[in-house]
N, C-alpha and C positions, 0 to 999 in steps of 0.2 A: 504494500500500500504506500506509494509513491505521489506527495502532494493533494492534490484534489482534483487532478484530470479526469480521475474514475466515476465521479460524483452526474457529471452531464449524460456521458452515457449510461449512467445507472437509470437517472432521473426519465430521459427521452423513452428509454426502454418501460419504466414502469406507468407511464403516464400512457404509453400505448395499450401495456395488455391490462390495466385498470378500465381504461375505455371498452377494450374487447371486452372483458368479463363482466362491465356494468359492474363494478365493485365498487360499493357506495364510502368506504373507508378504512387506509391501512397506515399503519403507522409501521416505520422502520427505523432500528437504532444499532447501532457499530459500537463496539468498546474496543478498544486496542489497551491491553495490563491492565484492564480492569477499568481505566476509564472512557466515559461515552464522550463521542467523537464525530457522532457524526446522530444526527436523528433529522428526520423527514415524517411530516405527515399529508399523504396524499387524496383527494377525497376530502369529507366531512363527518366527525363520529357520529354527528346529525345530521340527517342532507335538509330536512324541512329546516331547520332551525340554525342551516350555515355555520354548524359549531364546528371552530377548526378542533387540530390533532395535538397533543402537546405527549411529549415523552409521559407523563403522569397519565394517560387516558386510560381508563382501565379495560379491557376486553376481555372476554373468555379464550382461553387456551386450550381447550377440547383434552387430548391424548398427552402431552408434553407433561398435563398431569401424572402420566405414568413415571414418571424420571421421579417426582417428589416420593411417589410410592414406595419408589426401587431405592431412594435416599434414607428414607424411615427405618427400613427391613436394615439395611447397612449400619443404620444408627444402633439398634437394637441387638444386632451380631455382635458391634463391642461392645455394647454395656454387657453380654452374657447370656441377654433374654432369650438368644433364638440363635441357629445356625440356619444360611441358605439351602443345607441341605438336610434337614430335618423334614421327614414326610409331614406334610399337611395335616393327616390325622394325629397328629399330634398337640397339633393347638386347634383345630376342630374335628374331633373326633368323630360328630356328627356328618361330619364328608360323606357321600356314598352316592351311586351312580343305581339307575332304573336298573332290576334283575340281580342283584349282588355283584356288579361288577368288581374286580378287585381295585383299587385305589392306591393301594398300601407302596405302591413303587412312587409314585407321585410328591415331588419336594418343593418346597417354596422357591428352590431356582428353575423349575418348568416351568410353576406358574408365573413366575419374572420372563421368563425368556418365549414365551407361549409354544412353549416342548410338550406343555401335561400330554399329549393322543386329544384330549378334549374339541371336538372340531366348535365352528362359532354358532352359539345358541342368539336364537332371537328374545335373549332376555332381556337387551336394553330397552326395548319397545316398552317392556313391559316396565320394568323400574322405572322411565321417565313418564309412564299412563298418565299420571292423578296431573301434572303440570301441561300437556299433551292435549288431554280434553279440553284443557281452561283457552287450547290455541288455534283460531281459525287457518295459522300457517300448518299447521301439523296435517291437514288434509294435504298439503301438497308435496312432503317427503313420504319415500316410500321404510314407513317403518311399522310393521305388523303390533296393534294395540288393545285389537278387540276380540281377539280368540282366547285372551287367557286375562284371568284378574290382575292387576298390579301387585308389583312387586314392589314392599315398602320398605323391608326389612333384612336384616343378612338370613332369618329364619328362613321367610319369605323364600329368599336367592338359593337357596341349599336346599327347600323341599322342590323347587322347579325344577333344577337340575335334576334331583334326583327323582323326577316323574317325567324326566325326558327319555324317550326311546331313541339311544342311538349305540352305535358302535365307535371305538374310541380307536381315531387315526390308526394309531401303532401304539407300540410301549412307548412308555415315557421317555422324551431324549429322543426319539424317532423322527417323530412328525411334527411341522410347525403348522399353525391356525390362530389367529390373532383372537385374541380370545377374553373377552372383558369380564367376562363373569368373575376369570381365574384371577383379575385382579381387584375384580370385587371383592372377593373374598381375603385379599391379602389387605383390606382394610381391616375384615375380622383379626385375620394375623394379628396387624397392628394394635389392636384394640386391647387383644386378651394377654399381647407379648408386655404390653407398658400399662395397661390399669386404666389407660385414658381412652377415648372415640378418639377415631383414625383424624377427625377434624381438630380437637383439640391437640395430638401428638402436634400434627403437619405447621400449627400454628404456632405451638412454642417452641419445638424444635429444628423448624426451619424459615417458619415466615419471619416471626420475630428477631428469632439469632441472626438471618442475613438482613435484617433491616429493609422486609418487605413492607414497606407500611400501607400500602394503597393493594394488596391481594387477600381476594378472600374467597370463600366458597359462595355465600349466598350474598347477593350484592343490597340486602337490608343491612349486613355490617357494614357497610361504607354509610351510612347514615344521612346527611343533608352533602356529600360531598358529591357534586356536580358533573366531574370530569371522567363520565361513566359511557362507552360505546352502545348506539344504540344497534339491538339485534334487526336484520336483514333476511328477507328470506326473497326465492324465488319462483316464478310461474307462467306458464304460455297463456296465454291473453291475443286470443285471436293469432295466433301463429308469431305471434310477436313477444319475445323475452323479457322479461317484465321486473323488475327489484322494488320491493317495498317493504313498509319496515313494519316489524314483526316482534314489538318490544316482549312479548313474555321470555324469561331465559326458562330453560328445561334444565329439571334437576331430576336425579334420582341418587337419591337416600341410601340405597341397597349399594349402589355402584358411585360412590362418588371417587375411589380411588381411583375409580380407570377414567375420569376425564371433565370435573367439573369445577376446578380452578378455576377464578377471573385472576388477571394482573395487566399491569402496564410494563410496558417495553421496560420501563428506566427501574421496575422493581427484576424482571427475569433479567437484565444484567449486572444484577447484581446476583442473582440465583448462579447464571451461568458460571460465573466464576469458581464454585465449587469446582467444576471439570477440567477446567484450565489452569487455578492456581492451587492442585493438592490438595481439594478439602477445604480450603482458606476465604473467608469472603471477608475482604479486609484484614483485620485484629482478630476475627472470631475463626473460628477453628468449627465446621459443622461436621466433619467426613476426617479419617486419616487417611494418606494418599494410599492406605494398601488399598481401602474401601474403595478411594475413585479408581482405581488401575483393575478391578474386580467388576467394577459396574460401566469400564469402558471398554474391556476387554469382549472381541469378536467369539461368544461363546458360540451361535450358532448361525448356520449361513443361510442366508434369505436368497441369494443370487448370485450372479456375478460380482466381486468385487464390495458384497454387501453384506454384514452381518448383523445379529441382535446381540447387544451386551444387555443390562437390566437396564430397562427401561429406556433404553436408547437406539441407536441405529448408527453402526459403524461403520464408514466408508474408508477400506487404506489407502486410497488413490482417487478422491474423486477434484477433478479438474488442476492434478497433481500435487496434493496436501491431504493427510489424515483430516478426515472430516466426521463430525459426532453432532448429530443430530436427531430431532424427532418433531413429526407433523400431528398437529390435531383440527380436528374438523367437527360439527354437529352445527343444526339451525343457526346462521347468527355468527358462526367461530371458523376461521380457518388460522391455523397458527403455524408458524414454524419458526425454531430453536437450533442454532447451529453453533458450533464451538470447532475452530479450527487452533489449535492446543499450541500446535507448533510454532505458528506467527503470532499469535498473544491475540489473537484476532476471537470475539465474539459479537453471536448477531438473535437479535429478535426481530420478526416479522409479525404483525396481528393483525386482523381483516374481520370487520363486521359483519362478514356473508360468505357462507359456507363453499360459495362457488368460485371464490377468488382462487387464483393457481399459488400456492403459494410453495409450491415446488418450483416452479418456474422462476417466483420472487428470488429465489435462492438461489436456484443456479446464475441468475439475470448478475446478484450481488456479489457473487463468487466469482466469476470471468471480468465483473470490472474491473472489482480488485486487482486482477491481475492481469490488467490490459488484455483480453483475450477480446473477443465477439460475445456479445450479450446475448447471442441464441447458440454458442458453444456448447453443444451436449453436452452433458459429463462422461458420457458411455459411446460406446460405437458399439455396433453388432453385425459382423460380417456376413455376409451371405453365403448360403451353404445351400446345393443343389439338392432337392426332394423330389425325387421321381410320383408323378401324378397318379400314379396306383396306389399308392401312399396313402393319399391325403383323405379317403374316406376312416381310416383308423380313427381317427379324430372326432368323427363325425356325430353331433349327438347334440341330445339337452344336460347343460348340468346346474348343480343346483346345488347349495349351500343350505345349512341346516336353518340358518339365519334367515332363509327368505328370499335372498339374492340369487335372481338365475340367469343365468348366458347360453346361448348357442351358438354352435361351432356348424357352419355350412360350406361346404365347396361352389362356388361363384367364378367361372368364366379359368377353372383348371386353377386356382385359388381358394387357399382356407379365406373364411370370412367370421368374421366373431360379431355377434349382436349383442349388445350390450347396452343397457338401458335407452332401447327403443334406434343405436347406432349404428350403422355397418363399419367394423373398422376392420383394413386388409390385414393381414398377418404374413410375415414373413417370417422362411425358413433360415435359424442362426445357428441351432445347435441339434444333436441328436435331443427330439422331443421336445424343443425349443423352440417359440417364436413369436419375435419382436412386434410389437405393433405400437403406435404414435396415440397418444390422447393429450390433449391439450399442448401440443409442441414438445411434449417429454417422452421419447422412448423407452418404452419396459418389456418384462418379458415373462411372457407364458409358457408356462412347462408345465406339461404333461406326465401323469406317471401309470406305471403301470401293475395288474395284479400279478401273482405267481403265473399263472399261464400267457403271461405277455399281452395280455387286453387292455390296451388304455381304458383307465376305469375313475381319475382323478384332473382336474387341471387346478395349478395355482397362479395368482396373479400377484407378482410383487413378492411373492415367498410366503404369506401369511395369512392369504384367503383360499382352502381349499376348496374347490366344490366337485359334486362328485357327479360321476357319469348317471344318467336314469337309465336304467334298465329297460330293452326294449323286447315288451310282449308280445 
């Protein structure tokens, strides 16, 4: 990071794809050794009410909440309370799966790393129901609410699973599946390891010790303080893409550890700095750096070039610099957290509206930095020849336990993938591999297969499986 050249094409760059994505407000902030250096707010965290962005504006952070979680568990390993690898049934014994499944191999570093076999239940629908109903936008995401009662409680969260009928990926350590429930529960973890609720740990052991003062969970604690983003949602309106604002935030009670953080840019860099400076946010000491070298550690591999450490997402080479980062998304939230450790360099991204790229935001920030092209992939994926007798192997509906379904069709001697309601081409990169473009970012779909060689699974990104339907 070389004077402020990088600032214009940053700015050119995000002033374009905020326009594409009708992103109603984002705010962005740079710290270099822990101090902020650079903040931008683009947009309005009001648009009715022209409110600009100020580093203190508070947003929701969706997933990045997982990183606090995976902080806690760390905190509680030295005091003595808990080991990462201590099965689950041991601080809820109550765990158990539809049919007696066994459990008993399952440890708090699965459910950190989403290893448990556990594939993705459609339980967040249900944990955020009772906030859900009270929201005319909630007709317009697809999140399943009215087939099952809410879920209010951790009780609640543990008899649904265990009245779910499914079969579990693999053994533990096998199979990834991003999987919120498992870190639902590692709020219970938290709860029953230190005597206090997973909210009050998070808040004296990490909000307060790094001198978070403007983050909270339910945004009633910020009290008459003003400088709060309003939530965003979206919808077709005569064929025409529509943004409007949609202030209820959605909470669930059951599941707050897996993603219902609010904070401002100039409080997460302050957060960030645990990862970067050894556990240290200033004078206060939150983490010892074994703990951050354990929670940024590439425990298990999502893709190419990508792994999950606890609660984060580790890149050894992305736009050539170790890169540790995590995205969060839901109604209203698109967040992203990135820590590049080696140049002293951290970044907060926050967006009012769930459809903002904010993956994009981040690569866009990371290539300016370093004088690259603001549409510089991070990845490339080479083409590799697949003979078109092939490509019916693929062929099928799949579908996640969660709800979520895609199809895989052959189009003009071409795989094609449809994907909420989009045809997007796929391309052959790897055996069982193939690249396809969504919002300017390439990623990659892999396929896997049973004992007798039947493609019978596809993941998207390493963390969403969904499984082949059976055709009668």
């Amino acid at each position: 990071m070389k004077g402020t050249e990088w600032k214009q094409s940053f700015e050119e760059y995000m002033k374009k794809i905020t326009e594409s994505a009708k992103v109603p407000g984002t705010s962005v902030g740079l710290a270099k050794e822990g101090e902020l250096v650079y903040h931008q707010g683009f947009g309005y965290r009001d648009v009715e009410m022209k409110a600009s962005i100020t580093p203190d504006t508070v947003f929701g952070i969706g997933s990045v909440t997982k990183s606090f979680t995976c902080v806690a568990i760390m905190q509680l390993q030295e005091a003595g309370k808990l080991s990462v690898h201590d099965p689950i049934v041991k601080h809820i014994p109550e765990f158990r799966l539809k049919g007696g499944k066994s459990v008993e191999g399952i440890t708090i570093h699965h459910f950190m790393t989403h290893s448990s076999g556990l594939p993705t239940l459609p339980s967040l629908g249900y944990a955020m129901k009772r906030t859900m109903l009270d929201d005319p936008a909630a007709s317009e995401i697809e999140y399943d609410i009215h087939n099952h009662e809410s879920i209010d409680t951790y009780t609640d969260l543990l008899d649904y699973i265990a009245s779910f009928d499914f079969e579990l990926l693999g053994p533990p350590g096998t199979e990834l599946a991003y999987n919120n429930d498992a870190y639902g529960l590692l709020g219970l973890v938290i709860e029953r390891a230190s005597g206090q609720s997973y909210e009050q740990f998070i808040k004296k052991h990490i909000l307060e010790a790094a001198g978070m003062k403007h983050s909270v969970f339910l945004v009633e604690e910020l009290g008459d303080y003003a400088d709060l983003a309003t939530c965003y949602a979206n919808r077709i309106t005569d064929g025409a893409h529509e943004v409007y604002a949609a202030p209820i935030w959605w909470d669930a009670p059951a599941m707050r550890a897996a993603g219902f953080l609010k904070a401002s840019v100039r409080d997460m860099l302050k957060y960030t700095e645990i990862f970067r400076n050894e556990g240290m946010v200033g004078k206060e000491r939150i983490l010892s750096a074994k703990s951050v070298e354990q929670m940024i550690s590439p425990h298990v591999k999502l893709g190419t070039n990508q792994y999950y450490g606890y609660g984060l997402i580790v890149h050894p080479n992305y736009h050539g610099a170790r890169l540790i980062e995590h995205t969060g998304g839901i109604k209203g939230v698109a967040a992203q957290m990135f820590i590049a450790k080696e140049t002293g360099i951290t970044a907060m991204i926050l967006n009012n509206s769930m459809s903002a790229p904010a993956g994009s935001m981040m690569s866009g920030l990371v290539c300016s930095l370093q004088s690259l092209s603001v549409d510089t992939p991070p990845y490339t994926y080479p083409d590799i020849d697949l003979p078109t007798d092939r490509l019916p192997e693929y062929v099928g509906n799949y579908k996640a336990h969660a709800g979520i379904g895609m199809t895989v069709e052959v189009e003009a001697e071409k795989l094609v993938l449809t994907m909420n309601k989009a045809k997007i081409p796929l391309r052959s990169v790897e055996e069982d591999g193939f690249a396809l473009n969504v919002g300017g970012n390439e990623n990659v779909l892999r396929f896997t297969r049973d004992v007798q060689g039947n493609v019978n699974r596809m993941n998207l990104g390493g963390l969403m499986p969904l499984i082949k339907e059976k055709v009668v």
